[in-house]
C-alpha positions in Angstrom: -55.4 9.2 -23.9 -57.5 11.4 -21.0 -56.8 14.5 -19.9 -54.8 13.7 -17.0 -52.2 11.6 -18.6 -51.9 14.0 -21.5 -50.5 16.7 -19.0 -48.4 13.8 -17.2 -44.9 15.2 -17.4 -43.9 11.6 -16.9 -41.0 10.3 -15.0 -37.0 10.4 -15.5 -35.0 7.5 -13.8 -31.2 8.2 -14.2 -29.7 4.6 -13.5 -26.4 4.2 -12.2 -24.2 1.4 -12.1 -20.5 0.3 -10.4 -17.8 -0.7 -12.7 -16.7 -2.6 -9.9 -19.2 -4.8 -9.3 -19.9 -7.6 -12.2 -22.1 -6.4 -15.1 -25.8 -7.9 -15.3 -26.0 -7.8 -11.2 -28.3 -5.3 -11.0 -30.6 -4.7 -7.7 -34.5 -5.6 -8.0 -35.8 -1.7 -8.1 -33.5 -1.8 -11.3 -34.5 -4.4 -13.1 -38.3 -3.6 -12.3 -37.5 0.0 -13.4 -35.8 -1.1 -17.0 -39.1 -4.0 -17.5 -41.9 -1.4 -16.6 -39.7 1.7 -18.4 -41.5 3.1 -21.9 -37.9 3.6 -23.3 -34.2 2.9 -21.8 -31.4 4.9 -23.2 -27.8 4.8 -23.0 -25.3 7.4 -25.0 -22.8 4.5 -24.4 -22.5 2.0 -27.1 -20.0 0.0 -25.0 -21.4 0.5 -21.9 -20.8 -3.0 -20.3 -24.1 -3.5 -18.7 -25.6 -3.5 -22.8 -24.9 -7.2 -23.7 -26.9 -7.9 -20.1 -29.7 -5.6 -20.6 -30.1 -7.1 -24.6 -29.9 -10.9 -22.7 -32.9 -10.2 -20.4 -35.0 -8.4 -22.9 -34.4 -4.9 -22.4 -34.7 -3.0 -25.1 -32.2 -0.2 -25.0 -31.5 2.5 -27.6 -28.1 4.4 -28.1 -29.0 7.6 -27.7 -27.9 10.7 -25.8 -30.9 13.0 -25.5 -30.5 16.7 -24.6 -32.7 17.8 -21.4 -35.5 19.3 -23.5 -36.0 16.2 -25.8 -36.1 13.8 -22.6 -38.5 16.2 -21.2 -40.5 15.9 -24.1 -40.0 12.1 -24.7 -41.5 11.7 -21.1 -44.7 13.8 -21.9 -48.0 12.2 -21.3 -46.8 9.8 -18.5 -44.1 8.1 -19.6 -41.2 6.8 -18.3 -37.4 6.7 -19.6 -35.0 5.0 -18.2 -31.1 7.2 -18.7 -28.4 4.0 -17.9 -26.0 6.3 -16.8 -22.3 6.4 -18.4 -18.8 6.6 -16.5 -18.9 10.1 -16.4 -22.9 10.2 -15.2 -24.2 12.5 -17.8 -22.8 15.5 -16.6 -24.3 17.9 -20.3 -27.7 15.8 -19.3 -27.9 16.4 -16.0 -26.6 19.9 -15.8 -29.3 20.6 -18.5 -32.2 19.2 -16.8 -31.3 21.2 -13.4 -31.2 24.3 -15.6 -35.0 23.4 -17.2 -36.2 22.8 -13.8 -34.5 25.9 -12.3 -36.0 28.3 -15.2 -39.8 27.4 -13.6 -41.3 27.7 -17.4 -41.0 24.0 -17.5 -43.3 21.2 -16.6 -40.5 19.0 -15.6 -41.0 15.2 -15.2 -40.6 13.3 -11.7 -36.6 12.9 -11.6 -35.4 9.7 -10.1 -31.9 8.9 -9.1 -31.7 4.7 -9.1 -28.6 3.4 -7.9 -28.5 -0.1 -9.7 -25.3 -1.4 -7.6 -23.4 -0.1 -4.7 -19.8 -0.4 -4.2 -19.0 -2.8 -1.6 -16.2 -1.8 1.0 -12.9 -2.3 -0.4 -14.0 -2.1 -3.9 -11.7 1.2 -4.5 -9.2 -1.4 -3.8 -9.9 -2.9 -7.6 -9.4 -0.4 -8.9 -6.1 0.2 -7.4 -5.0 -3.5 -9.0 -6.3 -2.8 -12.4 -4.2 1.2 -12.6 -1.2 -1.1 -10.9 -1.6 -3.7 -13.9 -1.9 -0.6 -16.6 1.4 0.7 -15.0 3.4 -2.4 -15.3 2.3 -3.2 -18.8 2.9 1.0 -20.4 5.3 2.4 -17.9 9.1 1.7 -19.3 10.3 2.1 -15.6 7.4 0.2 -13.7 7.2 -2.7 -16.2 11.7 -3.6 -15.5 11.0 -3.5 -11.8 11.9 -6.5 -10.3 11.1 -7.9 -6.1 15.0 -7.0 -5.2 14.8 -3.7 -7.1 12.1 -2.5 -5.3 12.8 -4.1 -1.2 14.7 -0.6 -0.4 10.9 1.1 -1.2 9.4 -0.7 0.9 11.2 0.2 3.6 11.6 3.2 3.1 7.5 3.8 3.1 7.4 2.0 6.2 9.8 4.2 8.2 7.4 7.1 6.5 4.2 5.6 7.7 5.9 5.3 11.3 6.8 8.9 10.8 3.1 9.8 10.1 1.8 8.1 13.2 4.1 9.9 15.3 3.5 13.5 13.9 0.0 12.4 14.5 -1.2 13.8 11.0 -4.2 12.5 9.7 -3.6 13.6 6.2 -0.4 12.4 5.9 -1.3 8.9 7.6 -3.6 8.1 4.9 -1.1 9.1 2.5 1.3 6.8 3.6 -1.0 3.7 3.9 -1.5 4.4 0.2 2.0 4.0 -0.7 3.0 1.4 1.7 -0.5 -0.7 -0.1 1.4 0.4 -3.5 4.2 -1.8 -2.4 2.0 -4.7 -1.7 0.0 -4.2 -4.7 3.5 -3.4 -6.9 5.2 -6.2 -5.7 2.0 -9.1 -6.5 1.8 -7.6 -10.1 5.6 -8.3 -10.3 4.9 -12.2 -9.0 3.1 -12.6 -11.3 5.1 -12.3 -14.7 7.1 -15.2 -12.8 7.6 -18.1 -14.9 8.4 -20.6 -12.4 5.9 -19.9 -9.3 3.5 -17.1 -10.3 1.0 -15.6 -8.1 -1.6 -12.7 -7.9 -2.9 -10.0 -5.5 -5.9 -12.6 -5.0 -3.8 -15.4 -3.8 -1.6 -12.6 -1.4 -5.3 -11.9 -0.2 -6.5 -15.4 0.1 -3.6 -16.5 2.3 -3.9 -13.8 4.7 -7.3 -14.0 5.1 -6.8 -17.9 5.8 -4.2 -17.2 8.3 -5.9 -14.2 10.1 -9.3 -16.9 10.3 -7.2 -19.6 11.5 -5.6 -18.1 14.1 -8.8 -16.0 15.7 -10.8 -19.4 16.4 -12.2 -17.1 19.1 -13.7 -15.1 16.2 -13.9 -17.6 13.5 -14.3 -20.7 15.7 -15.7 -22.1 18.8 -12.5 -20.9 21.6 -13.4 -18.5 23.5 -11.6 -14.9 24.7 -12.0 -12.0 26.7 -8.7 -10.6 27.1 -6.1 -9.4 24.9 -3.8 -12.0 26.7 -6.2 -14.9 26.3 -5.9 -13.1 22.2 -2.4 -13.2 22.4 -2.1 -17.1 23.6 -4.3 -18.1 21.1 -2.0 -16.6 18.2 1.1 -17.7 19.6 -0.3 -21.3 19.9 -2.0 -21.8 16.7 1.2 -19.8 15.0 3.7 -22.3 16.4 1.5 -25.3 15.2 1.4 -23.5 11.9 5.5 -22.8 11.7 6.6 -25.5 13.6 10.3 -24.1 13.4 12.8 -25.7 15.4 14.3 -22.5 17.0 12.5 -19.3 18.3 14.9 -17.3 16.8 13.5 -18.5 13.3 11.6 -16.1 11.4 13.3 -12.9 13.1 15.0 -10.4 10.5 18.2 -9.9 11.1 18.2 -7.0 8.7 15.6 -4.8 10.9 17.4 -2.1 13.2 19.2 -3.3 16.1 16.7 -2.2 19.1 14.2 -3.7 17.2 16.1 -7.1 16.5 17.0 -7.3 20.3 13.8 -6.8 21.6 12.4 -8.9 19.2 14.6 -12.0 20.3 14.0 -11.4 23.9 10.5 -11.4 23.5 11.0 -14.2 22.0 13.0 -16.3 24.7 10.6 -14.5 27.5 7.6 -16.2 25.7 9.3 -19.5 25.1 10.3 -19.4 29.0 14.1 -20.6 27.9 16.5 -19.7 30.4 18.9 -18.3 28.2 21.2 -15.0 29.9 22.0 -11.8 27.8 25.6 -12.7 26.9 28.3 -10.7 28.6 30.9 -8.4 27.2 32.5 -5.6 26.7 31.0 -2.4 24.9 27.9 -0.3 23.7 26.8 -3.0 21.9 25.5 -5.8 25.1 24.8 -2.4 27.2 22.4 -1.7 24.3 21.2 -4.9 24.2 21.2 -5.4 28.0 18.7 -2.0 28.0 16.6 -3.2 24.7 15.6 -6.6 26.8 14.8 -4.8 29.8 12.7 -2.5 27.6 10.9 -5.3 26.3 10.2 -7.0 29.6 8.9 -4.0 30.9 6.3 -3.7 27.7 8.0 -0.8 26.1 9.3 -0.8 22.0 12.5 0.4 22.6 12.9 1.2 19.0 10.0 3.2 19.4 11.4 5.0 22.2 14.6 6.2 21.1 12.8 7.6 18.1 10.6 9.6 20.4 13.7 10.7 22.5 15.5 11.6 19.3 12.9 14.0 17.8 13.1 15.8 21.1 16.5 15.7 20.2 15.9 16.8 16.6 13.6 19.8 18.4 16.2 20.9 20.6 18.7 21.0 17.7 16.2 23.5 15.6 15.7 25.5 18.6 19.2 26.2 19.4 19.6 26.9 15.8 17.1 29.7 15.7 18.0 31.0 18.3 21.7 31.3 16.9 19.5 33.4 14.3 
C-alpha cells in the first residue's frame, strides 16, 4: 500500500431504503455502491432488504459500528457501505457529526445514498397497514361494523365542509385525514365479509377505472376545452354507464333537504323534462320553489344558507357579548 492510500480516510455511504417500496428494488448508484463497497454493514438482522442483498451476492455483516470504529474501518481508502435501519442510525450518525465537528479527526468522505424514493401517495400504505393493525388489536375497531360506522362518516363530512368555510389550512388537512379514515376504515371492514369481500385496492381500482373512463378527453382521443364540454362528457359517458330508468335514481333521499331539491332539479334541468315544481301549501314547496331557482341560477343553496347562518351564528355571539 503507497503513501497516499495509507492516509486515505476512505469513504462512508449511509444507504437508505423505503419500507414502502418492495424490498430488492434498489436504484443503480445503490447497487453499484454495495458491488464496489470493501464492507456493507447493517445493525439490522431483519432488515428486509437482507435476504435481497444475500441473493445478489452482497456480502453483508450484522454489525453496528460506533463512529470511531467505522472511521477506522474506512482507513486507507476504503469504502463501507451503513444499510441504514428504520430509525436511520441516529447513535451512528450523531457520533460521526460529533468526530467531524471536534477537527482532531481525519474523517472519511460521508455519503448519503438514497436507495429508493417514496412515490407520491406512498404515506397512503402506510395508512392501510396502521388501519389493518387497528382492526385486528383494537377491541372497539375490530366489532365495527359498515351501519355502525355511516353516522361517522357524516359527521366528518359536515366537519370537512366546516374547515373549507373557516378557510383554515390546518384544520382542512385535518379533516381530509379523517374523512380518508372513513374510506380506509370502512374497506378493512369489507373485507372480513364472507359473502362478497373486497379491499382498499379494489375501492382504488374501481375509481380509478371510472375517473379514466369518463375523462376520454384526458385518457382518450375526445377532445375539450371548456368545463361545459367536461361536464357533457361526464354526464354522457355516466348515463351509458348507469343506464337507470329515472333521473331521480341514484339521488339520496337521506341528504338535507336543500341539498336533495337542488339536486333533483338539477337533475330534471339537465334531462330537459318538462316537469313543474308541484304546488301547495306551506314552507315546505316555498323552500323547494327557492332551492330550484337557486340551482338554476348556479348557486348551492345548501351552501348558502350555511353561509347566511354563520352570519347568523356571529350576530348571536355579538349580541351576547355585548349583553356582557
Amino acid at each position: 500500500m503507497n503513501a497516499t492510500t495509507a492516509s486515505d480516510p476512505g469513504r462512508v455511504v449511509l444507504l437508505t431504503t423505503s419500507h414502502r417500496v418492495a424490498p430488492g428494488l434498489l436504484s443503480w448508484p445503490a447497487w453499484q455502491a454495495l458491488r464496489t463497497a470493501d464492507r456493507v454493514l447493517c445493525a439490522d438482522a431483519a432488515h428486509p432488504q437482507l435476504p435481497y442483498l444475500r441473493e445478489a451476492g452482497i456480502r453483508v455483516e450484522e454489525a453496528a459500528p460506533t463512529a470511531e470504529e467505522l472511521v477506522a474501518a474506512c482507513a486507507g481508502g476504503h469504502t463501507v457501505v451503513v444499510v441504514a435501519t428504520g430509525e436511520g442510525d441516529p447513535v451512528l450518525t450523531d457520533g460521526l457529526a460529533r468526530l467531524a465537528g471536534s477537527g482532531r479527526v481525519r474523517m472519511p468522505d460521508l455519503e448519503l445514498l438514497p436507495a429508493s424514493y417514496d412515490l407520491p401517495g406512498a404515506r397512503l400504505l402506510d395508512l392501510v397497514q396502521v388501519m389493518d393493525r387497528i382492526r385486528l388489536e383494537c377491541p372497539w375497531s375490530s366489532e365495527r361494523t359498515h351501519k355502525g360506522l355511516a353516522k361517522y362518516a357524516i359527521e366528518e363530512a359536515y366537519e370537512l365542509v366546516e374547515a373549507i368555510e373557516d378557510g383554515d389550512r390546518d384544520e382542512l388537512r385535518e379533516e381530509l385525514g379523517d374523512v380518508l379514515l372513513q374510506v380506509v376504515f370502512h374497506a378493512r371492514i369489507a373485507e372480513d365479509d364472507p359473502d362478497a369481500p373486497f379491499s382498499v385496492d379494489d375501492v382504488a381500482g374501481t375509481i380509478v377505472t371510472k375517473l379514466i373512463h369518463r375523462h376520454p378527453h384526458v385518457f382518450g382521443d375526445e377532445t375539450a376545452s371548456t368545463p361545459e364540454e367536461v361536464r357533457e362528457h361526464w354526464l354522457r359517458t355516466k348515463a351509458a354507464e348507469k343506464q337507470r330508468t329515472s333521473v331521480t335514481e341514484g339521488v339520496p333521499l337521506g341528504q338535507p333537504g336543500l341539498a336533495l331539491a337542488a339536486k333533483l332539479a338539477s337533475r330534471v334541468r339537465t334531462a330537459g323534462l318538462p316537469v313543474p315544481l308541484p304546488s301547495g301549501e306551506g314552507i315546505g314547496y316555498e323552500l323547494l320553489a327557492l332551492a330550484a331557482r337557486a340551482e338554476s341560477e348556479g348557486t348551492d343553496p345548501e351552501a348558502a344558507l350555511r353561509a347566511a347562518a354563520r352570519a347568523y351564528r356571529d350576530a348571536i355571539r355579538e349580541a351576547e357579548h355585548a349583553g356582557h
